[in-house]
N, C-alpha and C positions, 0 to 999 in steps of 0.2 A: 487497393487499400494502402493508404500511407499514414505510416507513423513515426513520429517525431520524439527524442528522448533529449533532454535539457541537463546536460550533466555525463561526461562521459567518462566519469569515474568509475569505482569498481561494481557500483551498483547498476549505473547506467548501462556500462560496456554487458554486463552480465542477462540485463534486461533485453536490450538487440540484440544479444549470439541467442538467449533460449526464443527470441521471435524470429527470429532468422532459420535456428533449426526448424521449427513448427512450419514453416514454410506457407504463409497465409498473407503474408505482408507483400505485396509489389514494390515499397521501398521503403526504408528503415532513414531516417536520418539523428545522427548524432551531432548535439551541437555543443561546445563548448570556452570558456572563459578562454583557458589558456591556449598559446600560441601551437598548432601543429597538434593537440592532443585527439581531440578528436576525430580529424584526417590517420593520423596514424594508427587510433585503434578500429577506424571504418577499412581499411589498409589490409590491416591484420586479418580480419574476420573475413573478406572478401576471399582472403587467402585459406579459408579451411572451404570455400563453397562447394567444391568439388568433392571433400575428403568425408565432410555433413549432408550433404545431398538437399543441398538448400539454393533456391533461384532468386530470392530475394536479393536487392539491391540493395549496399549500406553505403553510404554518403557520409564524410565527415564536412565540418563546419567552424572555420573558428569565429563564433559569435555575428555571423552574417543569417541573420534570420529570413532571409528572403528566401532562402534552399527551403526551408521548412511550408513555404506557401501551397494552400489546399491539403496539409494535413487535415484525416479523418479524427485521428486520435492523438494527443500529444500527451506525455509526462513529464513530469519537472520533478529532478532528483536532485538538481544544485543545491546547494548549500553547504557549510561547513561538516564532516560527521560529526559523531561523537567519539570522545575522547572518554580512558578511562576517568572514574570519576565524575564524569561529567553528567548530568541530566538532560532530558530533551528538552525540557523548557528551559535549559541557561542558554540554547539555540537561541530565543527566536529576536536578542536584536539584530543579528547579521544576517541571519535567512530571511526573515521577514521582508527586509529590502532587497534582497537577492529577487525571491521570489515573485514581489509585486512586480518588477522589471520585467519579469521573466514572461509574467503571462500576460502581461501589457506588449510583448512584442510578438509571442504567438498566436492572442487575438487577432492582432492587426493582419496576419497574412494567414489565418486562417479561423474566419470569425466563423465557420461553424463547426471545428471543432469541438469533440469529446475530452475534456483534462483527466487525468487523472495525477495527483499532486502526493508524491514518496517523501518530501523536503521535511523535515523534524522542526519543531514539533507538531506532527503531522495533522493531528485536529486540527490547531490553531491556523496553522498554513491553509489548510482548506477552508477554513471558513473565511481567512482574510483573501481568497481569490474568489470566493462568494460577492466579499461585501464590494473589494474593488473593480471584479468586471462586470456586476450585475447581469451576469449570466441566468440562465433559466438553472433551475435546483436540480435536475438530471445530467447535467453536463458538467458538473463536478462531485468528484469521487476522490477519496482519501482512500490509501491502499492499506492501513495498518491490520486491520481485522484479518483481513487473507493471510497475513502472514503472521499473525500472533493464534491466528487456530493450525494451522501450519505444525507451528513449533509443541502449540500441544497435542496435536496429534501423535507429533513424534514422541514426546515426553508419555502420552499415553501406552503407546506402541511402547514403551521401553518397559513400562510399570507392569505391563498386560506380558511382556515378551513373546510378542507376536507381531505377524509383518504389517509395516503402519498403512497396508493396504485394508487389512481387517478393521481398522479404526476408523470413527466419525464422530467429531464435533466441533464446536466452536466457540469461537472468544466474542465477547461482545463489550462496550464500553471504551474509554479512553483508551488510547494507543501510546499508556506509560506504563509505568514500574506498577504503581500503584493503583492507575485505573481499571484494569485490564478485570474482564469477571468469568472467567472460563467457565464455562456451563456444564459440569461434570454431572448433574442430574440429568441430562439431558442425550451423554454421550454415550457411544454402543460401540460393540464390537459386533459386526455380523448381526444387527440388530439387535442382539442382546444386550440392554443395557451395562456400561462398565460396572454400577456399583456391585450387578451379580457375582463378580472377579475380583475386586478391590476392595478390600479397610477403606472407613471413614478417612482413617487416618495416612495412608497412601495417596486417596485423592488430592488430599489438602498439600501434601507433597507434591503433587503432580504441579497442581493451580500454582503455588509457590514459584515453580522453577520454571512453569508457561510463565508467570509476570516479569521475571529477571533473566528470560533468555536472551533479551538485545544486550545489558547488563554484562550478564556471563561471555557470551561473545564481545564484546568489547574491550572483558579485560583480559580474556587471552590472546586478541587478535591487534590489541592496541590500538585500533580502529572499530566503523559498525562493522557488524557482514554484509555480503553483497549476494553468495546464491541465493540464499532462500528469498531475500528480498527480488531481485532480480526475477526469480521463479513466480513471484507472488503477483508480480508487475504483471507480467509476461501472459500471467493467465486471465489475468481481470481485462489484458488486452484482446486476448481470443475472443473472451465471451463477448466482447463488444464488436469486435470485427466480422467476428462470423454468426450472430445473434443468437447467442445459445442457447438466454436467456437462465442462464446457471444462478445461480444463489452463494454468493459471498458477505459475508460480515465486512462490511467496510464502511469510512464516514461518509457520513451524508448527512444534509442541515435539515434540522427536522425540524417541523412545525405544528408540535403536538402530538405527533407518537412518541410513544411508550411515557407518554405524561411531559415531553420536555422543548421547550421550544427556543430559535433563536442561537442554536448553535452543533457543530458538528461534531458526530459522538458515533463510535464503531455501534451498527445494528446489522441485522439479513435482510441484504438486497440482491433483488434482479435484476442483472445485466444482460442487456443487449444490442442492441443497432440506434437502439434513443439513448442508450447510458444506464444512467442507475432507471432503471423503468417503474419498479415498484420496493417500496421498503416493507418488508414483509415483519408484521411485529404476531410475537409469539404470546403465550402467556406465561409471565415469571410470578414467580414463589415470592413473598412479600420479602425474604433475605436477598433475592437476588435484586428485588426492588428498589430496597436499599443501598444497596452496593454500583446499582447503577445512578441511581441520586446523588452518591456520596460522588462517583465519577466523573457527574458531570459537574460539579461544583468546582471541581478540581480544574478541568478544561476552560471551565469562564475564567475561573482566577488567570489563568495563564492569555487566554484572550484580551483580556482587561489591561494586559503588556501591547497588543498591539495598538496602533496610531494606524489611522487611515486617510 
């Protein structure tokens, strides 16, 4: 199994050390813009392989895409972060060209690769690797959902104050501030649903500080974050490598589920050795209906910036 990460920044570096520890990967490649970066942090991590107990092979690359040929799975993390202040759609005229490049040169040395696309604004970025490699709609995956239920479970776990191993649920809809629709009807502790434990009015707290988690990390870090991202990566790579066929919230371009078609919107899918294998649509409450309508209206407007 070889996997290829586009970006060896703080999110990318983060993404190879936690598939490196999980030790499933036969080689890991990092490849990046700048001269010597990605060499030096494939370097680095080689250097803990004895101290992690990890056999996996990491390779750096500066911008020589050939290293990356017969990747199974590849990620594209490049592009600018976000800065405070900033929003993920004032991304996407710089990423957008980043990205197209990106997956026009790891098609070419590995046209059957699995993408999975981290680059902000991450809807939009997946669906413009949809329209421009005319790939089949299994082989591209947006990673935001895994990692915005992620953050709510943690935010649950804190409300609940109990360990967020006892917690379950998930975020569905755009992967911004605004679109994001945490499904707290839905979520449980130990199968007991949360509202058994929480006020109305705590939830609506919770969903609040799940939507402005990238936000809140940003303006204390001055930068995005990169473990949890990096963890989010990491995991959606498993289930694809080793076919687990696990169930993540992630985007995917849908074509009439959940009523919406023509563009990529965080739903719950099955991952495994084909990719996104099935989009598994639930049934929502006419608020939450709403709320994912209202979402994706949001994500077209921001699509509507890209040129193809």
């Amino acid at each position: 199994m070889k996997v290829t990460i586009v970006g060896a920044g703080a999110v990318g570096a983060s993404c190879a050390e936690y598939i490196a520890i999980k030790n499933f990967a036969s080689e890991i490649v990092l490849v990046d813009i700048k001269e010597g970066v990605a060499e030096g942090k494939a370097m680095d991590l080689m250097q803990t392989a004895t101290l992690n107990g990890f056999d996996s092979k990491i390779v750096g690359s500066t911008n020589d895409y050939s290293k990356t040929a017969g990747s199974d799975v590849v990620v594209i993390t490049s592009g600018i972060p976000r800065k405070p202040g900033m929003t993920r759609e004032e991304l996407i005229g710089i990423n957008a060209g980043i990205v197209k490049e990106v997956s026009g040169n790891l098609i070419k040395h590995s046209p059957d690769a699995i993408i999975i696309v981290v680059s902000n604004p991450m809807d939009s970025m997946t669906y413009l690797v949809h329209k421009t490699t005319g790939l089949a709609k299994n082989r591209i995956i947006g990673m935001g959902g895994a990692l915005d239920s992620a953050r709510f479970k943690f935010r649950l776990s804190e409300a609940l104050e109990c360990p967020p191993s006892d917690v379950d649920g998930m975020v569905i809809g755009g992967h911004s501030d605004t679109g994001m629709v945490p499904l707290t009807r839905l979520a449980t502790r130990n199968s007991i649903p949360v509202t058994a434990f929480l006020s109305e009015e705590r939830l609506n707290q919770v969903s609040e500080d799940t939507k402005v988690g990238g936000a809140t990390l940003t303006k204390l870090l001055g930068t995005s974050a990169w473990y949890a991202p990096g963890a989010a990566v990491s995991a959606m790579v498993q289930a694809i490598a080793c076919d687990q066929k696990k169930m993540f919230p992630c985007s995917a371009l849908l074509d009439g589920e959940y009523g919406l078609n023509d563009l990529c919107i965080g739903v719950p899918a099955i991952l495994g050795k084909g990719g996104l294998e099935r989009i598994v649509e639930i049934e929502l409450t006419d608020a939450e209906k709403a709320k994912i309508k209202e979402s994706a209206e949001g994500v077209k407007k921001t699509n509507d910036l890209l040129t193809f």
